[in-house]
C-alpha positions as CSV (number, residue, x, y, z in Angstrom):
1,X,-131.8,41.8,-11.9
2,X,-128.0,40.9,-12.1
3,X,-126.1,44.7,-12.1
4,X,-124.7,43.6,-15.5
5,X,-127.8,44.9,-16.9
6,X,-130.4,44.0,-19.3
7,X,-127.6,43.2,-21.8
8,X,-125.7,40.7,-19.7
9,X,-129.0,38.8,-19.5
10,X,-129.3,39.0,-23.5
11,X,-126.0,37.7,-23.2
12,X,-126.9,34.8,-21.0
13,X,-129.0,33.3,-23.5
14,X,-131.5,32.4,-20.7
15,X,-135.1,33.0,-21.0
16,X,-136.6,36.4,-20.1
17,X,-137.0,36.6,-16.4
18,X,-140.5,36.7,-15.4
19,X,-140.5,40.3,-14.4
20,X,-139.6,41.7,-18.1
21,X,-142.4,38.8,-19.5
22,X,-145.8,41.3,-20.4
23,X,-149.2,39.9,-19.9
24,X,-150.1,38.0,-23.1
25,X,-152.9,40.8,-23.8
26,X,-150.2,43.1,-24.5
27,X,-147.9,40.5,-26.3
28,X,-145.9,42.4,-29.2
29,X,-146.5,39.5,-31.6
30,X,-143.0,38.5,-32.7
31,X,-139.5,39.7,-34.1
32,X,-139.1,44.0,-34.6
33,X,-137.6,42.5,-37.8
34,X,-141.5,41.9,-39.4
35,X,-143.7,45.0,-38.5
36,X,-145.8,46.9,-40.7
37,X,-144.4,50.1,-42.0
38,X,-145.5,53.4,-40.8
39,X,-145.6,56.2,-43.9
40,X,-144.1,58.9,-41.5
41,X,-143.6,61.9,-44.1
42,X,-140.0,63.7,-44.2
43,X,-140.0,67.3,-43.6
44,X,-137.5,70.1,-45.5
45,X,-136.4,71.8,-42.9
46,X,-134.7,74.2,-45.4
47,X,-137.7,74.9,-47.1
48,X,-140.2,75.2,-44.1
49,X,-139.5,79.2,-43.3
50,X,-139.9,79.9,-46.9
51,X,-142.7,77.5,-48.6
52,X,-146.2,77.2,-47.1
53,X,-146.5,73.6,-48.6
54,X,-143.9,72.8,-46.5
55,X,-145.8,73.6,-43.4
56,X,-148.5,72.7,-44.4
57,X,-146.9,69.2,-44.7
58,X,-145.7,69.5,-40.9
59,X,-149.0,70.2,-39.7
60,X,-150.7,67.0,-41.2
61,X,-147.9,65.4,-40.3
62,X,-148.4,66.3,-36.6
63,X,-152.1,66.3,-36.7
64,X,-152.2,62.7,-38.3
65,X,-149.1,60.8,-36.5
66,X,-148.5,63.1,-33.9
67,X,-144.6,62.9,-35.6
68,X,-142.4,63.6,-38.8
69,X,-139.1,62.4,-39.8
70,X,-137.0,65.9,-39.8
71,X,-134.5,66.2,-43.3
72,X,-132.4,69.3,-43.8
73,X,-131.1,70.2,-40.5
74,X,-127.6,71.3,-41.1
75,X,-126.3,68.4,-38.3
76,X,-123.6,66.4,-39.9
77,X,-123.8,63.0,-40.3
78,X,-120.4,63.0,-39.2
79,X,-121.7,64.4,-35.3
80,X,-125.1,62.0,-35.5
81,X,-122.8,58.9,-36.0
82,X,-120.3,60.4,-33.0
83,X,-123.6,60.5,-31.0
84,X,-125.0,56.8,-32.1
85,X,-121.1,55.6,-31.3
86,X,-120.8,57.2,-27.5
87,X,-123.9,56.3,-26.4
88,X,-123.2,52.4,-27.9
89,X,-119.5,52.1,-26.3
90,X,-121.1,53.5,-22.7
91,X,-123.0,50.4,-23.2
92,X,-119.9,47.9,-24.0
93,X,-118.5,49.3,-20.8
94,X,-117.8,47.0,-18.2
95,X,-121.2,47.1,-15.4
96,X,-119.5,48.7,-12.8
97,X,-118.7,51.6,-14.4
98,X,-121.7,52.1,-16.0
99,X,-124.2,51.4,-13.1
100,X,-122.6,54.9,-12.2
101,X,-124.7,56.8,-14.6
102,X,-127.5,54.2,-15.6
103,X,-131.2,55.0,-14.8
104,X,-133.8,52.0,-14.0
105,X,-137.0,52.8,-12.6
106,X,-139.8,50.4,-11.4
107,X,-143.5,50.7,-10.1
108,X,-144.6,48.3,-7.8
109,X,-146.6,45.2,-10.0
110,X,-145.3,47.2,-13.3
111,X,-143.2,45.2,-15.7
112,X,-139.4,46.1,-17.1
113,X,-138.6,47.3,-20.2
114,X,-135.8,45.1,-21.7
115,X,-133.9,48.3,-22.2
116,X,-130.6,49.6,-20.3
117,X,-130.7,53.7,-20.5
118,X,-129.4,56.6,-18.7
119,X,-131.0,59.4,-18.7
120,X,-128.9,63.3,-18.2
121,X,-130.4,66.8,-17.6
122,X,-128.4,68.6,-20.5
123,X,-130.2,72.2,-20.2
124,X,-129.8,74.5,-19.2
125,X,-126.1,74.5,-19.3
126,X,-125.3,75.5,-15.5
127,X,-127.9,72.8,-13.7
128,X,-126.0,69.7,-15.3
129,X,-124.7,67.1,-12.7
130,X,-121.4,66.5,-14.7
131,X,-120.2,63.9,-11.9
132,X,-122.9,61.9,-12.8
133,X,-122.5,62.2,-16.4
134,X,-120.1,58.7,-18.2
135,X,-116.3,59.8,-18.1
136,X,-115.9,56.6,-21.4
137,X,-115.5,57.3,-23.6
138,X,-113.6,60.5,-23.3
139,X,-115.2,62.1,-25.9
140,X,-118.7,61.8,-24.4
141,X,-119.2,64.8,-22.8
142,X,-117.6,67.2,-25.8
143,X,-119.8,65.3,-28.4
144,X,-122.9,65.4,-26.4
145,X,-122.8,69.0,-25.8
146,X,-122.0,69.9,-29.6
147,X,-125.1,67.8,-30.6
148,X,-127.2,68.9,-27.9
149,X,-126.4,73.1,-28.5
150,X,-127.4,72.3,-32.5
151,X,-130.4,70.5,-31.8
152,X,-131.6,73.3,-29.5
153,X,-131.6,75.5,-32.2
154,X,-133.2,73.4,-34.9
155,X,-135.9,72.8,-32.6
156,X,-136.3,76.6,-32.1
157,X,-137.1,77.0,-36.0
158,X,-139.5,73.8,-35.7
159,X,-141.4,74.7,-32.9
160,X,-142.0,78.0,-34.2
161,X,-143.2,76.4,-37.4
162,X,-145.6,74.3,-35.4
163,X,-147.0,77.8,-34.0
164,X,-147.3,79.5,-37.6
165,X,-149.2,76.1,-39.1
166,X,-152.1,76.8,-36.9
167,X,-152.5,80.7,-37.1
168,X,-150.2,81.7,-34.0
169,X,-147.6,84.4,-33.8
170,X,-144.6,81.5,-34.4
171,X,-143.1,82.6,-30.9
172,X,-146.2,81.7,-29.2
173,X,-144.5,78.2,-28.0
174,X,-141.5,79.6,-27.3
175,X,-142.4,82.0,-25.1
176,X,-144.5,79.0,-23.1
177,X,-141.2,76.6,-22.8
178,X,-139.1,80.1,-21.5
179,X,-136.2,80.8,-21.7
180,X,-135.1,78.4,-18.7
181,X,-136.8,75.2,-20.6
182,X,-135.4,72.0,-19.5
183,X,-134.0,69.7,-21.9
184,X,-133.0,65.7,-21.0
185,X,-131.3,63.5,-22.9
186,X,-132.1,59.7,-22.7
187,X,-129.6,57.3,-24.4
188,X,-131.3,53.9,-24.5
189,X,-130.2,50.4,-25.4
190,X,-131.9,47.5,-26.4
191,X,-130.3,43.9,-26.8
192,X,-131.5,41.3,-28.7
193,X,-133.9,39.1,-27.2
194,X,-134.7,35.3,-28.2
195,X,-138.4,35.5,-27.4
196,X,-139.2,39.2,-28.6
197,X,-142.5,37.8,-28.4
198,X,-142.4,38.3,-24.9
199,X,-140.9,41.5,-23.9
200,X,-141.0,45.3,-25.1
201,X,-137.8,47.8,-24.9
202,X,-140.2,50.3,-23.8
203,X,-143.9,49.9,-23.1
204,X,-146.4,51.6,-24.6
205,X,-146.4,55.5,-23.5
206,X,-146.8,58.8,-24.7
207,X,-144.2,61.6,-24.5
208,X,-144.8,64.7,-21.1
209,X,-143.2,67.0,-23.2
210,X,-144.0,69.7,-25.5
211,X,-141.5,68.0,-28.2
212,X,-139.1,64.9,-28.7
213,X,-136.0,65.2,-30.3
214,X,-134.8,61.2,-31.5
215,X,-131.7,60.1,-32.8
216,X,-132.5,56.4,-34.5
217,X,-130.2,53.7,-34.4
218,X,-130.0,54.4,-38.5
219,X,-130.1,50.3,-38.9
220,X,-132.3,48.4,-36.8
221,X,-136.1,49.3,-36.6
222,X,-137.9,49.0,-33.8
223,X,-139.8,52.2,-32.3
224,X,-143.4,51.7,-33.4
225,X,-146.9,54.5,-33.3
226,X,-150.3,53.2,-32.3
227,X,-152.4,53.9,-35.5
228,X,-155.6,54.8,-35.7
229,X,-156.9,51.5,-36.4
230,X,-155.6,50.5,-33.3
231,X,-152.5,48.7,-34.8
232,X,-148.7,49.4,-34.4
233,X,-146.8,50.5,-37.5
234,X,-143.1,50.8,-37.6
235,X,-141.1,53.8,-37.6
236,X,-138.5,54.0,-40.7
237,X,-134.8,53.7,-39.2
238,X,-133.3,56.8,-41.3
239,X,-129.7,57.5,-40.2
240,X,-129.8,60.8,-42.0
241,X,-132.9,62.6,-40.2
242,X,-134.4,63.0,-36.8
243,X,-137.7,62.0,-35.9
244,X,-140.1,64.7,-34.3
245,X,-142.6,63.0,-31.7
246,X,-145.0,65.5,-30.9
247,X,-146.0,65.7,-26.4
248,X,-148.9,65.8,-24.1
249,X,-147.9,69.3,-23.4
250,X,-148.1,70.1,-27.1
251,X,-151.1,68.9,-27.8
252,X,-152.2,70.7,-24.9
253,X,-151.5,73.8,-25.8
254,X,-152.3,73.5,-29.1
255,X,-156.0,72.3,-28.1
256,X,-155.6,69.3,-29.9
257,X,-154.5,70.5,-33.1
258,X,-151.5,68.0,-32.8
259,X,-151.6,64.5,-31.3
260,X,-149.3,63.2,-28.8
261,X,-149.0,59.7,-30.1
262,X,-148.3,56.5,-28.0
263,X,-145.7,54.8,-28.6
264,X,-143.7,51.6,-27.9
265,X,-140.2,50.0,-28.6
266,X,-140.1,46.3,-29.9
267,X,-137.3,43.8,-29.6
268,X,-135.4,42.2,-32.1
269,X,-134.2,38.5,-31.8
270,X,-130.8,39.0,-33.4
271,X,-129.8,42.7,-33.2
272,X,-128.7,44.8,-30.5
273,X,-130.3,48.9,-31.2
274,X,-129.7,52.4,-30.0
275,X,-131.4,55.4,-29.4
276,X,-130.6,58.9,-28.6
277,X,-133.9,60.9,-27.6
278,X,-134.1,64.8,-26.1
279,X,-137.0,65.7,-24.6
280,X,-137.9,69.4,-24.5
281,X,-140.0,70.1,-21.3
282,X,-141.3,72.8,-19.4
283,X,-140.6,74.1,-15.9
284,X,-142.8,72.5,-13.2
285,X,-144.2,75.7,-11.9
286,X,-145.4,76.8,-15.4
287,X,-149.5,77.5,-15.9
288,X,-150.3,76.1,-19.7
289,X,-153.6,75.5,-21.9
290,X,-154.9,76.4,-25.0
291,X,-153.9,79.1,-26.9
292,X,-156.1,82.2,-26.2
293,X,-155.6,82.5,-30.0
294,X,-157.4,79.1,-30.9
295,X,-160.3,79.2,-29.3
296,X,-161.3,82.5,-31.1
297,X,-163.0,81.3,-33.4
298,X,-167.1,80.5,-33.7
299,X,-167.7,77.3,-32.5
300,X,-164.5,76.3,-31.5
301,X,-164.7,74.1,-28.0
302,X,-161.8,74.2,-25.4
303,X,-160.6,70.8,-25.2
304,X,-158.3,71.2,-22.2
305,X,-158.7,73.0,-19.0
306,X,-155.0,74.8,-17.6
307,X,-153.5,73.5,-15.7
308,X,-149.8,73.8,-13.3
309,X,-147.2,71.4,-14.8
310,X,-146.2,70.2,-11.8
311,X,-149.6,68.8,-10.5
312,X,-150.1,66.9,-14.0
313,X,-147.0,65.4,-13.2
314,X,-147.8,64.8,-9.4
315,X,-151.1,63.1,-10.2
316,X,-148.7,61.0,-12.7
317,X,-146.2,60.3,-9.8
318,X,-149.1,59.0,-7.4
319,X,-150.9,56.5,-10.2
320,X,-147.6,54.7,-10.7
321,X,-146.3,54.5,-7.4
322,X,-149.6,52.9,-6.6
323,X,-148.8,50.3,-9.6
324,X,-151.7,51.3,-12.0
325,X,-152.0,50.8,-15.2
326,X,-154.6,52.7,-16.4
327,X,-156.3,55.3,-14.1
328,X,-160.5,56.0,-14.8
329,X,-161.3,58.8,-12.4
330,X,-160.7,62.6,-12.6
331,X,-157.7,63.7,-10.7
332,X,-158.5,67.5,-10.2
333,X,-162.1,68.4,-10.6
334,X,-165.0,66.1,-10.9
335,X,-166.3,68.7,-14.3
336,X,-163.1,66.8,-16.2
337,X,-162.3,63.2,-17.4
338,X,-159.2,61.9,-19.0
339,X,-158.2,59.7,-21.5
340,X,-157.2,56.5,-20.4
341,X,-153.9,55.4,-22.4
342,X,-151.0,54.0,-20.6
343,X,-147.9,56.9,-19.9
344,X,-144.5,56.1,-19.4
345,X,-142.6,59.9,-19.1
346,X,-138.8,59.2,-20.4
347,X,-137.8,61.1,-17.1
348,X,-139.8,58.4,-14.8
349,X,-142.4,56.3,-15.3
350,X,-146.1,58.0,-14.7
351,X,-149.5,57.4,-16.1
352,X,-150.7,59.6,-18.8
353,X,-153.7,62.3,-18.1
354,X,-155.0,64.6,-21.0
355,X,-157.3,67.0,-19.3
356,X,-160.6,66.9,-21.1
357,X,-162.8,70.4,-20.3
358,X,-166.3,69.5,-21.1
């Protein structure tokens, strides 16, 4: 691929080079333009410390889409459009200044996502590579750091939510991420494409971390949830709010209560789109599994073994390099399976492994 990108290819005109076209199994039938629409419900975050039915909302939210579209958290819209506007003119810059900070990663017999992205470590503060971080626009750096300190903190006050909605002391999932929690912001771009037919902006994955933060392009639709019917819905574009993905990790340690959902990113023929996403993960030497809390109760099975962070990843790392799509066997122990859904970790590319105690 040229170093202009993904977008100096959608600028071309040409065709979609054979190593973004998908096998026509996993063709995502058409234009992002015509998809049917997901009901994500639209959580108060004013009203969730105060009203049950609020969190009671978030946890069938979670527990049916494994997401929620997040209203009422004091960000103005002034600072999400400053965000949307950086991260687009990175984008316009010219390609040598932005192969600098861009991130492209590729398995060996694995298609590319028609996407352009980089991807920063933006917490804690003092482990930031600011040489490695876009110097234009200017304001980059100041506006990512505002949005990225007030995000922190709303995700606090959701995450302890999360913890309340299923009988937990609310700081039981804070005190799992730490105090030293690692937070990575991925700003992704997606040009048009004139056969969307052909390609995806990001395959289908689901999310290693505990939550996902995303910042929509507020116009132009195109992330999409596998539904239980085995079908992809659309995800409203709402410029106002900030969607909520929910992670393997999560789901983890919340033995199942809340579903990591897999998702995708479809191409539109006509319209260029941007994304903003943080992804709150946890430190790679970290022991997690189920709540001791939740498996109290009579009759209540342990869905998930514990596990080290760092080997889930690890056994990730190997799959992909390896060029698999799907992996079968257990990883660990021969007394555990896994599911066997396709995992694409915004940090790298990996396979997804949700460890199954029988």
């Amino acid at each position: 691929m040229a170093n202009g990108g993904v977008k100096a290819l959608s600028e071309s005109g040409a065709e979609p080079p054979l190593e973004f076209v998908l096998q026509e199994a996993v063709y995502p039938s058409g234009d992002a333009s015509r998809r049917r629409p997901a009901d994500i419900p639209i959580v108060d975050l004013l009203r969730l410390p105060h009203y049950d039915d609020e969190t009671a909302k978030l946890r069938s939210a979670i527990a049916t889409w494994g997401a929620f579209q997040a209203a009422g958290h004091g960000i103005s819209f002034s600072l999400l459009e400053d965000v949307r506007s950086v991260g687009r003119r990175f984008f316009e810059l010219p390609p040598e200044e932005k192969l600098r900070c861009s991130s492209k990663s590729k398995g060996e017999g694995a298609n590319l996502d028609w996407s352009d992205r980089i991807l920063l470590k933006v917490y804690p503060e003092d482990q930031r590579s600011l040489e490695l971080w876009p110097r234009n626009p200017t304001s980059f750096s100041q506006t990512l750091h505002e949005y990225v300190a007030k995000v922190n903190t709303v995700a606090q006050l959701i995450i302890e939510a999360m913890a309340r909605s299923i009988g937990l002391d609310e700081t039981h999932f804070i005190a799992q991420l730490g105090e030293e929690r690692e937070i990575y912001c991925r700003f992704s771009y997606y040009p048009p494409c004139q056969r969307p037919d052909l390609v995806l902006g990001l395959k289908p994955h689901s999310d290693n971390s505990a939550i996902t933060m995303i910042l929509q392009d507020g116009d132009v639709e195109g992330l999409e949830l596998l539904s239980e019917d085995g079908g992809w819905v659309s995800v409203p574009s709402n410029p106002d709010v900030l969607l909520v993905v929910v992670g393997d990790l999560m789901e983890i340690m919340s033995n199942g209560s809340f579903k990591s959902p897999v998702h995708r990113v479809v191409i539109n023929s006509n319209k260029d789109r941007i994304s903003a996403s943080l992804f709150f993960a946890m430190k790679p030497e970290k022991l997690i599994g189920p709540a001791e809390g939740l498996l109290k109760e009579e009759g209540k099975q342990r869905l998930y073994r514990d596990l080290i962070v760092k080997d889930y990843l690890d056994a990730h790392l190997n799959a992909f390099e390896e060029g698999k799509r799907q992996s079968t066997g257990p990883e660990f122990d021969s007394s555990y399976h896994h599911s066997s859904f396709y995992f694409f970790l915004h940090l790298a590319p990996f396979f997804c492994v949700l460890f199954y105690a029988l």
